[in-house]
C-alpha beads as a LAMMPS data file, in Angstrom:
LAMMPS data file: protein, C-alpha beads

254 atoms
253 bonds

1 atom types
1 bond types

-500.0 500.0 xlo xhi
-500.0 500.0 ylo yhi
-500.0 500.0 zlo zhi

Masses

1 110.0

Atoms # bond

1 1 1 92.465 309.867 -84.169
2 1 1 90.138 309.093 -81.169
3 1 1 86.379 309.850 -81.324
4 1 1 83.965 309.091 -78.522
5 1 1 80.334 309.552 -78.622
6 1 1 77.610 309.310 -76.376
7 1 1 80.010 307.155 -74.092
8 1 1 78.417 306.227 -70.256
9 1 1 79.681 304.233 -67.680
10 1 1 77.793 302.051 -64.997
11 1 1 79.531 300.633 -62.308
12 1 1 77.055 298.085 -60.486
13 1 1 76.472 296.865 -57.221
14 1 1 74.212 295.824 -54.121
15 1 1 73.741 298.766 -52.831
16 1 1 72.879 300.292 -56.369
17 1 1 73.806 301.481 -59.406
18 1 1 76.201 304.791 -59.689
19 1 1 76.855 306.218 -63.548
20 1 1 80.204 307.224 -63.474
21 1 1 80.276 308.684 -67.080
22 1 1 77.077 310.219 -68.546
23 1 1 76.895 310.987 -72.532
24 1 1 80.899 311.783 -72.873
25 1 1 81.751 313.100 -76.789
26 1 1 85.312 314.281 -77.789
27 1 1 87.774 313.752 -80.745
28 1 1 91.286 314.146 -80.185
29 1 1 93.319 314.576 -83.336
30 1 1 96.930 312.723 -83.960
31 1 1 99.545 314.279 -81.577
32 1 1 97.757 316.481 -79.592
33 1 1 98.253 317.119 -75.536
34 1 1 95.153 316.781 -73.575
35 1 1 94.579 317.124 -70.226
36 1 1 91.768 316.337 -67.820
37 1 1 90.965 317.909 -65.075
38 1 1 87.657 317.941 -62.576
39 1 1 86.587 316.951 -58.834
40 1 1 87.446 313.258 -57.690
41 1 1 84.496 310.711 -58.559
42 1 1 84.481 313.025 -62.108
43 1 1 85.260 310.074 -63.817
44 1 1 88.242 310.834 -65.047
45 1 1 90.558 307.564 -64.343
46 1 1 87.409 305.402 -65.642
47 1 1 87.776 307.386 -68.687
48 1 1 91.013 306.687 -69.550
49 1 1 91.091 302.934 -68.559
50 1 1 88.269 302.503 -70.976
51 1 1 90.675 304.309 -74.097
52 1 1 92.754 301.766 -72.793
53 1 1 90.687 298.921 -73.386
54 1 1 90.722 298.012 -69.473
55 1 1 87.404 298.458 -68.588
56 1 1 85.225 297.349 -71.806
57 1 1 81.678 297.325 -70.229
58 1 1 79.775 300.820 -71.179
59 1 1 77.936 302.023 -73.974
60 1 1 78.248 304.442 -76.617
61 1 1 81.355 304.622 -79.686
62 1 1 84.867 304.482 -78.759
63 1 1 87.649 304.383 -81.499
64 1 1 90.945 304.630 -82.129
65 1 1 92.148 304.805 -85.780
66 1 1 88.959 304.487 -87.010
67 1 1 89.039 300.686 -84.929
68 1 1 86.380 300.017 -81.914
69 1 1 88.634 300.100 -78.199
70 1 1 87.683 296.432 -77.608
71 1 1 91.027 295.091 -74.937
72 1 1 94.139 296.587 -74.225
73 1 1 97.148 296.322 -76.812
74 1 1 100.742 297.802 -77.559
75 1 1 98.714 300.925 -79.462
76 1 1 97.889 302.146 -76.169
77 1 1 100.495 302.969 -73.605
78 1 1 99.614 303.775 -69.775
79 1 1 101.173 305.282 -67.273
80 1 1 100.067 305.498 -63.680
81 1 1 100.463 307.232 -60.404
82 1 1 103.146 304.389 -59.742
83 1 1 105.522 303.401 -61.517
84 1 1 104.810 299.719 -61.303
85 1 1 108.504 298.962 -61.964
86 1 1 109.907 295.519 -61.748
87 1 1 112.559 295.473 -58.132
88 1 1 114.479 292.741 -59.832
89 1 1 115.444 294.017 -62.754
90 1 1 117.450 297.319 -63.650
91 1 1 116.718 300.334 -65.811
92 1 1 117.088 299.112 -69.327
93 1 1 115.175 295.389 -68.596
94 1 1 112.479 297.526 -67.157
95 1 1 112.473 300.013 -70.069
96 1 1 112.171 296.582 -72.236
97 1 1 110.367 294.508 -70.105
98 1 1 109.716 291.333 -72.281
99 1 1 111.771 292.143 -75.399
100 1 1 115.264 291.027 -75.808
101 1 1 118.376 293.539 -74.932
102 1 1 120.283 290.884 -77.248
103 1 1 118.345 292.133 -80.460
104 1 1 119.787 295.154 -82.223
105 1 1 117.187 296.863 -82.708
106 1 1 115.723 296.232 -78.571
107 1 1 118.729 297.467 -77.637
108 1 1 119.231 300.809 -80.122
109 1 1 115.689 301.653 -78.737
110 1 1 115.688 301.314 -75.070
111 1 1 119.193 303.709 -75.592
112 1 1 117.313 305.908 -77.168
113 1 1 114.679 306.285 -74.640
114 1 1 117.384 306.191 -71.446
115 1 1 118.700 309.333 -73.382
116 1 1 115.105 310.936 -73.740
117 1 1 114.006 310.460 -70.075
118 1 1 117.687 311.750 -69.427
119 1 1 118.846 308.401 -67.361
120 1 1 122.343 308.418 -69.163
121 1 1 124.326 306.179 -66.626
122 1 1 121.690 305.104 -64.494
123 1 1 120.976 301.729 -67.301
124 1 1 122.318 299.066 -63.956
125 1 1 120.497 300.612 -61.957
126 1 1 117.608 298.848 -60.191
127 1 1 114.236 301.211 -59.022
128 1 1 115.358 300.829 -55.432
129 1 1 118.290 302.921 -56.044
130 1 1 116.467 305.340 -58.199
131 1 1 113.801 309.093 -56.888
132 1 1 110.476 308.989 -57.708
133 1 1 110.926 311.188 -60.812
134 1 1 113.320 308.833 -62.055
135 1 1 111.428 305.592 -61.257
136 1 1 108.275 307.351 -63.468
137 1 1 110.876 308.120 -66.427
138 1 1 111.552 304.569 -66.684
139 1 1 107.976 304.244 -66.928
140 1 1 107.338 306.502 -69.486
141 1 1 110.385 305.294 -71.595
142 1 1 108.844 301.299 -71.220
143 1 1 105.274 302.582 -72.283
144 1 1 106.892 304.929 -75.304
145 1 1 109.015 301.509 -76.507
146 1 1 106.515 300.315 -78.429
147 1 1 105.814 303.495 -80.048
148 1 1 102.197 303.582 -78.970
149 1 1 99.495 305.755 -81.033
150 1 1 98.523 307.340 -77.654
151 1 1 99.865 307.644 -74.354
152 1 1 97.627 307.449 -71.213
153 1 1 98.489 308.866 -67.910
154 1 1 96.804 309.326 -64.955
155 1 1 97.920 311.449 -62.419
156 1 1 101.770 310.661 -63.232
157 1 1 103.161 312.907 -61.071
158 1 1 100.634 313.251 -58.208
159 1 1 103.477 311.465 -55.324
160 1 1 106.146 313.627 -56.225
161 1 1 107.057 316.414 -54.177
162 1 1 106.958 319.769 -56.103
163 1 1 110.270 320.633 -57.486
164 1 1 110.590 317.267 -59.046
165 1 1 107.295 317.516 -60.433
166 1 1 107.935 320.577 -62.214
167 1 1 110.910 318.970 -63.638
168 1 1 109.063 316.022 -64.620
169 1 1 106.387 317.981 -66.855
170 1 1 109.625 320.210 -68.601
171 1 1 110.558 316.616 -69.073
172 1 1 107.407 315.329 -70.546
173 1 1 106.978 318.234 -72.810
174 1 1 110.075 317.488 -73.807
175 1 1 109.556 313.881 -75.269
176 1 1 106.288 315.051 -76.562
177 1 1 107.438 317.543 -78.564
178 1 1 110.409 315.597 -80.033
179 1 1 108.070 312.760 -80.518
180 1 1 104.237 314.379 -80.806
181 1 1 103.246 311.307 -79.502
182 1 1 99.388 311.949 -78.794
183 1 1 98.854 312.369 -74.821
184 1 1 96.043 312.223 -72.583
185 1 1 96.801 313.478 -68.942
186 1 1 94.630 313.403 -66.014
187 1 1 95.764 315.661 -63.382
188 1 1 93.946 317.055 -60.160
189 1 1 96.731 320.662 -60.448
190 1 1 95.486 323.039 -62.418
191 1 1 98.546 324.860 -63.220
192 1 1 100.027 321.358 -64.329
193 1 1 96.535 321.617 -66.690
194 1 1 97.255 324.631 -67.497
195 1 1 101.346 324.533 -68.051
196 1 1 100.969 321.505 -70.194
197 1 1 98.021 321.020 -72.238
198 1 1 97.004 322.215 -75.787
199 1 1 93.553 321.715 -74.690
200 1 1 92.057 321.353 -70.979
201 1 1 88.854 319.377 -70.630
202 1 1 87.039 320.110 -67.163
203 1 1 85.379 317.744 -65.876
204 1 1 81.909 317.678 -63.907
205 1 1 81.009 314.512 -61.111
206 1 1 77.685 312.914 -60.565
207 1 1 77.586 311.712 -62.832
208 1 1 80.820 312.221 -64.765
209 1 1 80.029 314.540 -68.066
210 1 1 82.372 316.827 -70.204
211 1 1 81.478 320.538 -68.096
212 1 1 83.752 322.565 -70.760
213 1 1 87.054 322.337 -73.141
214 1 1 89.113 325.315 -73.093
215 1 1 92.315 325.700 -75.803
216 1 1 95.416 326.727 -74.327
217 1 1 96.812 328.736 -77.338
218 1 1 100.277 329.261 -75.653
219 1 1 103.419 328.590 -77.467
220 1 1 106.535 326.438 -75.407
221 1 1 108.091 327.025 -73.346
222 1 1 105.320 328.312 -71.250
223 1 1 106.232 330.589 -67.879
224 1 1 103.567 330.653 -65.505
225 1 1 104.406 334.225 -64.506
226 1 1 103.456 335.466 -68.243
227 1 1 100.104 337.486 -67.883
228 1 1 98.663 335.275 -71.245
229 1 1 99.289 331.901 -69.403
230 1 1 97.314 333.560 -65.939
231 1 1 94.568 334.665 -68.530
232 1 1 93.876 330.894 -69.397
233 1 1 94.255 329.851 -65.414
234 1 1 91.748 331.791 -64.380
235 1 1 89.479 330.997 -67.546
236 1 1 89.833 327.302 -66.146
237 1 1 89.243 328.612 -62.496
238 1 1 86.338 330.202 -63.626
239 1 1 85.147 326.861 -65.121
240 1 1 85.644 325.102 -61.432
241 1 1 83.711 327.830 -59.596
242 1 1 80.808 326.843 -61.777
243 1 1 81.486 323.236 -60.969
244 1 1 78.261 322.532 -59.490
245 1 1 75.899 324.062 -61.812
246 1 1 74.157 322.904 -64.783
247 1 1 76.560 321.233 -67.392
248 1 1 78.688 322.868 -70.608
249 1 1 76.741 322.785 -73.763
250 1 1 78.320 319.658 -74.940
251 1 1 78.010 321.310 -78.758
252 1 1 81.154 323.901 -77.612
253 1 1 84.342 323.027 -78.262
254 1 1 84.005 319.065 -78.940

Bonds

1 1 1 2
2 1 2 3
3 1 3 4
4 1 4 5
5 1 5 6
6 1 6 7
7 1 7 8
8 1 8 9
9 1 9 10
10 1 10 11
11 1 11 12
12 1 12 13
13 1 13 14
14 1 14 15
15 1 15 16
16 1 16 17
17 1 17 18
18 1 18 19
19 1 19 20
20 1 20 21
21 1 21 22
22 1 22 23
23 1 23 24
24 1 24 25
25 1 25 26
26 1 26 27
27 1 27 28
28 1 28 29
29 1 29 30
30 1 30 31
31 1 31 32
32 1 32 33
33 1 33 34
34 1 34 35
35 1 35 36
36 1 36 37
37 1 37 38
38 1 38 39
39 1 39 40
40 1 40 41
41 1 41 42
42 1 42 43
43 1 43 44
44 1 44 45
45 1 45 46
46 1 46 47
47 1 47 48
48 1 48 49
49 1 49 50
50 1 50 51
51 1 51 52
52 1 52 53
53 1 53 54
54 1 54 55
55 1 55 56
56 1 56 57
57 1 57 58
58 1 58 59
59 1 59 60
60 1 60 61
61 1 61 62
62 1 62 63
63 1 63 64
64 1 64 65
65 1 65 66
66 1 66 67
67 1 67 68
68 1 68 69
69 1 69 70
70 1 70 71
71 1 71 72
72 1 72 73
73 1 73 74
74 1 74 75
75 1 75 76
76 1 76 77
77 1 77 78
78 1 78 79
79 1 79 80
80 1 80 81
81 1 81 82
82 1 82 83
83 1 83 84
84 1 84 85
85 1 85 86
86 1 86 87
87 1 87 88
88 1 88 89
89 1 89 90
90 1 90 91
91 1 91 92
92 1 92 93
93 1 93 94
94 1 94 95
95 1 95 96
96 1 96 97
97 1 97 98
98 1 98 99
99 1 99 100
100 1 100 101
101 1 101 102
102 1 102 103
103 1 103 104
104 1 104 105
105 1 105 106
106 1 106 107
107 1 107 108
108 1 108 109
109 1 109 110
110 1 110 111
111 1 111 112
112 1 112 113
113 1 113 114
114 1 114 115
115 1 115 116
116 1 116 117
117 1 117 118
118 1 118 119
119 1 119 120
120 1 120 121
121 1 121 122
122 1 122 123
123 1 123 124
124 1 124 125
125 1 125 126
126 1 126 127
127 1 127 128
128 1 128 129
129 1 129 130
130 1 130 131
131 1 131 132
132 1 132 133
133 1 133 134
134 1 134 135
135 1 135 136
136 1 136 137
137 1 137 138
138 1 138 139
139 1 139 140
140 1 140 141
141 1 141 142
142 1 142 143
143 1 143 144
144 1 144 145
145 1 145 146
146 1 146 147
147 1 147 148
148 1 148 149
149 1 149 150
150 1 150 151
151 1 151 152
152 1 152 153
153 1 153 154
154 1 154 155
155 1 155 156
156 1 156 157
157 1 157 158
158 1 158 159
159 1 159 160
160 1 160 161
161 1 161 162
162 1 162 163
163 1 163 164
164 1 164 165
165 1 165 166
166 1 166 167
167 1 167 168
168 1 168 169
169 1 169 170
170 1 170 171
171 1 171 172
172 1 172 173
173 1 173 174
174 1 174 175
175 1 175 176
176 1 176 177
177 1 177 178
178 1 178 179
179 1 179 180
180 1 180 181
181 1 181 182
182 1 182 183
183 1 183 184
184 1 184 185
185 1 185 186
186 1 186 187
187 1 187 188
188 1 188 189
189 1 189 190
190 1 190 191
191 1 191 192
192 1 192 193
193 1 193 194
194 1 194 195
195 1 195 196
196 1 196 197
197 1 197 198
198 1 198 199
199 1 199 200
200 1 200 201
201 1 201 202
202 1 202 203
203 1 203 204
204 1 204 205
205 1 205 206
206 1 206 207
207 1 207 208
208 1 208 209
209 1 209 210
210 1 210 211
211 1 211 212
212 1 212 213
213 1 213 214
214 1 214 215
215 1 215 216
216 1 216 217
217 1 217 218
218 1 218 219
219 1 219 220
220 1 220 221
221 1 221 222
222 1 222 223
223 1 223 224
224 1 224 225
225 1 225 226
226 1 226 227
227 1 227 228
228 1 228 229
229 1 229 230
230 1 230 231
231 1 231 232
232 1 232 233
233 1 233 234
234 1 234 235
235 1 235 236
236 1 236 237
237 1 237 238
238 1 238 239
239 1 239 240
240 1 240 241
241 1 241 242
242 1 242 243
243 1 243 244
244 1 244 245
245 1 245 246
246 1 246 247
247 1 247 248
248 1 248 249
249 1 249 250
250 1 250 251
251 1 251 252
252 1 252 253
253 1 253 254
């Protein structure tokens, strides 16, 4: 569903050059959860605003469907560490932003998606009356409206203190595997890596290059406490101890 090859990354500037992504390769396939995980200045968020179509100056192959990532369009949703909510309107004009709640078929969606973010009776309300988990589900549910191929996010849940971001990956997992809407997830927590990826891509800085890909064969629900799901935590552990050595063979696991 989305192949990259040989993709890098130059930011420019006075003071001179700095390659944020060096020779990046990876397919995801249709429906898969994959998360991303490495050091800040990794790369990671330039990554995923170039799926996006945000950031179209590098080199190298990026597609989706088979189609070159050339600007951003409805195909790709995003979420970020904020949810960028609009203050003036409430839950269900957020959730539909610039479609209609008159038309039918608006309207039967954005229901659907209050009741998959679990927001029933909260459809008035406006994001200053709302937590930060909530705020992000509205989020979520306006990005999922347009049924996107994939779903971007980058460090959702990095504000939000840490019972209501465990609740907000059970939540997550939950609309992906109703939906199997295919998810890229950049996260700096390993256990959230870990807890909610079906593959984990570790990530090396300076430059930014793929260091390793490690499949999380775990069924859900997944408890942290179960010996299997500390077996792949410290595989990944054991990947960020290595951190500043020489890269992954890029032929493993891509």
């Amino acid at each position: 569903m989305l192949t990259i090859e040989h993709l890098n990354k130059t930011f420019e500037s006075p003071t001179g050059n700095v390659v944020a992504l060096h020779d990046i390769g990876l397919n995801v396939q249709k429906g898969q959860l994959v998360t991303f995980i490495g050091p800040s200045g990794c790369g990671k968020s330039t990554l995923l605003k170039i799926i996006a179509g945000l950031d179209t100056r590098y080199q190298g192959k990026v597609e989706l469907n088979g189609k070159a990532i050339e600007k951003p369009g409805i195909e790709k949703g995003f979420i970020f560490q904020e949810p960028r909510l609009f203050p003036w309107f409430t839950v269900e004009k957020n959730i539909a932003a610039n479609l209609s709640l008159h038309k039918s078929e608006v309207r039967r969606r954005v229901d659907e998606l209050i009741d998959l973010v679990r927001l029933q009776g909260f459809e008035k309300a406006y994001p200053r009356e709302l937590s930060g988990g909530m705020a992000q589900r509205v989020a979520i549910a306006r990005a999922l409206l347009r049924k996107p191929d994939v779903l971007l996010l980058d460090e959702p849940f990095g504000a939000l203190d840490a019972f209501t971001r465990s609740h907000m990956q059970e939540v997550l997992l939950e609309i992906w595997e109703r939906n199997r809407t295919t998810m890229l997830f950049v996260t700096h927590d390993l256990d959230e890596a870990v807890f909610l990826g079906e593959r984990v891509v570790i990530m090396n800085p300076r430059p930014g290059h793929i260091r390793s890909i490690i499949d999380i064969d775990l069924p859900h629900p997944r408890k942290r406490s179960n010996p299997s799901f500390q077996e792949y935590r410290s595989l990944v552990l054991n990947e960020f101890e290595k951190i500043d050595g020489p890269p992954f063979d890029k032929g493993a696991g891509i």
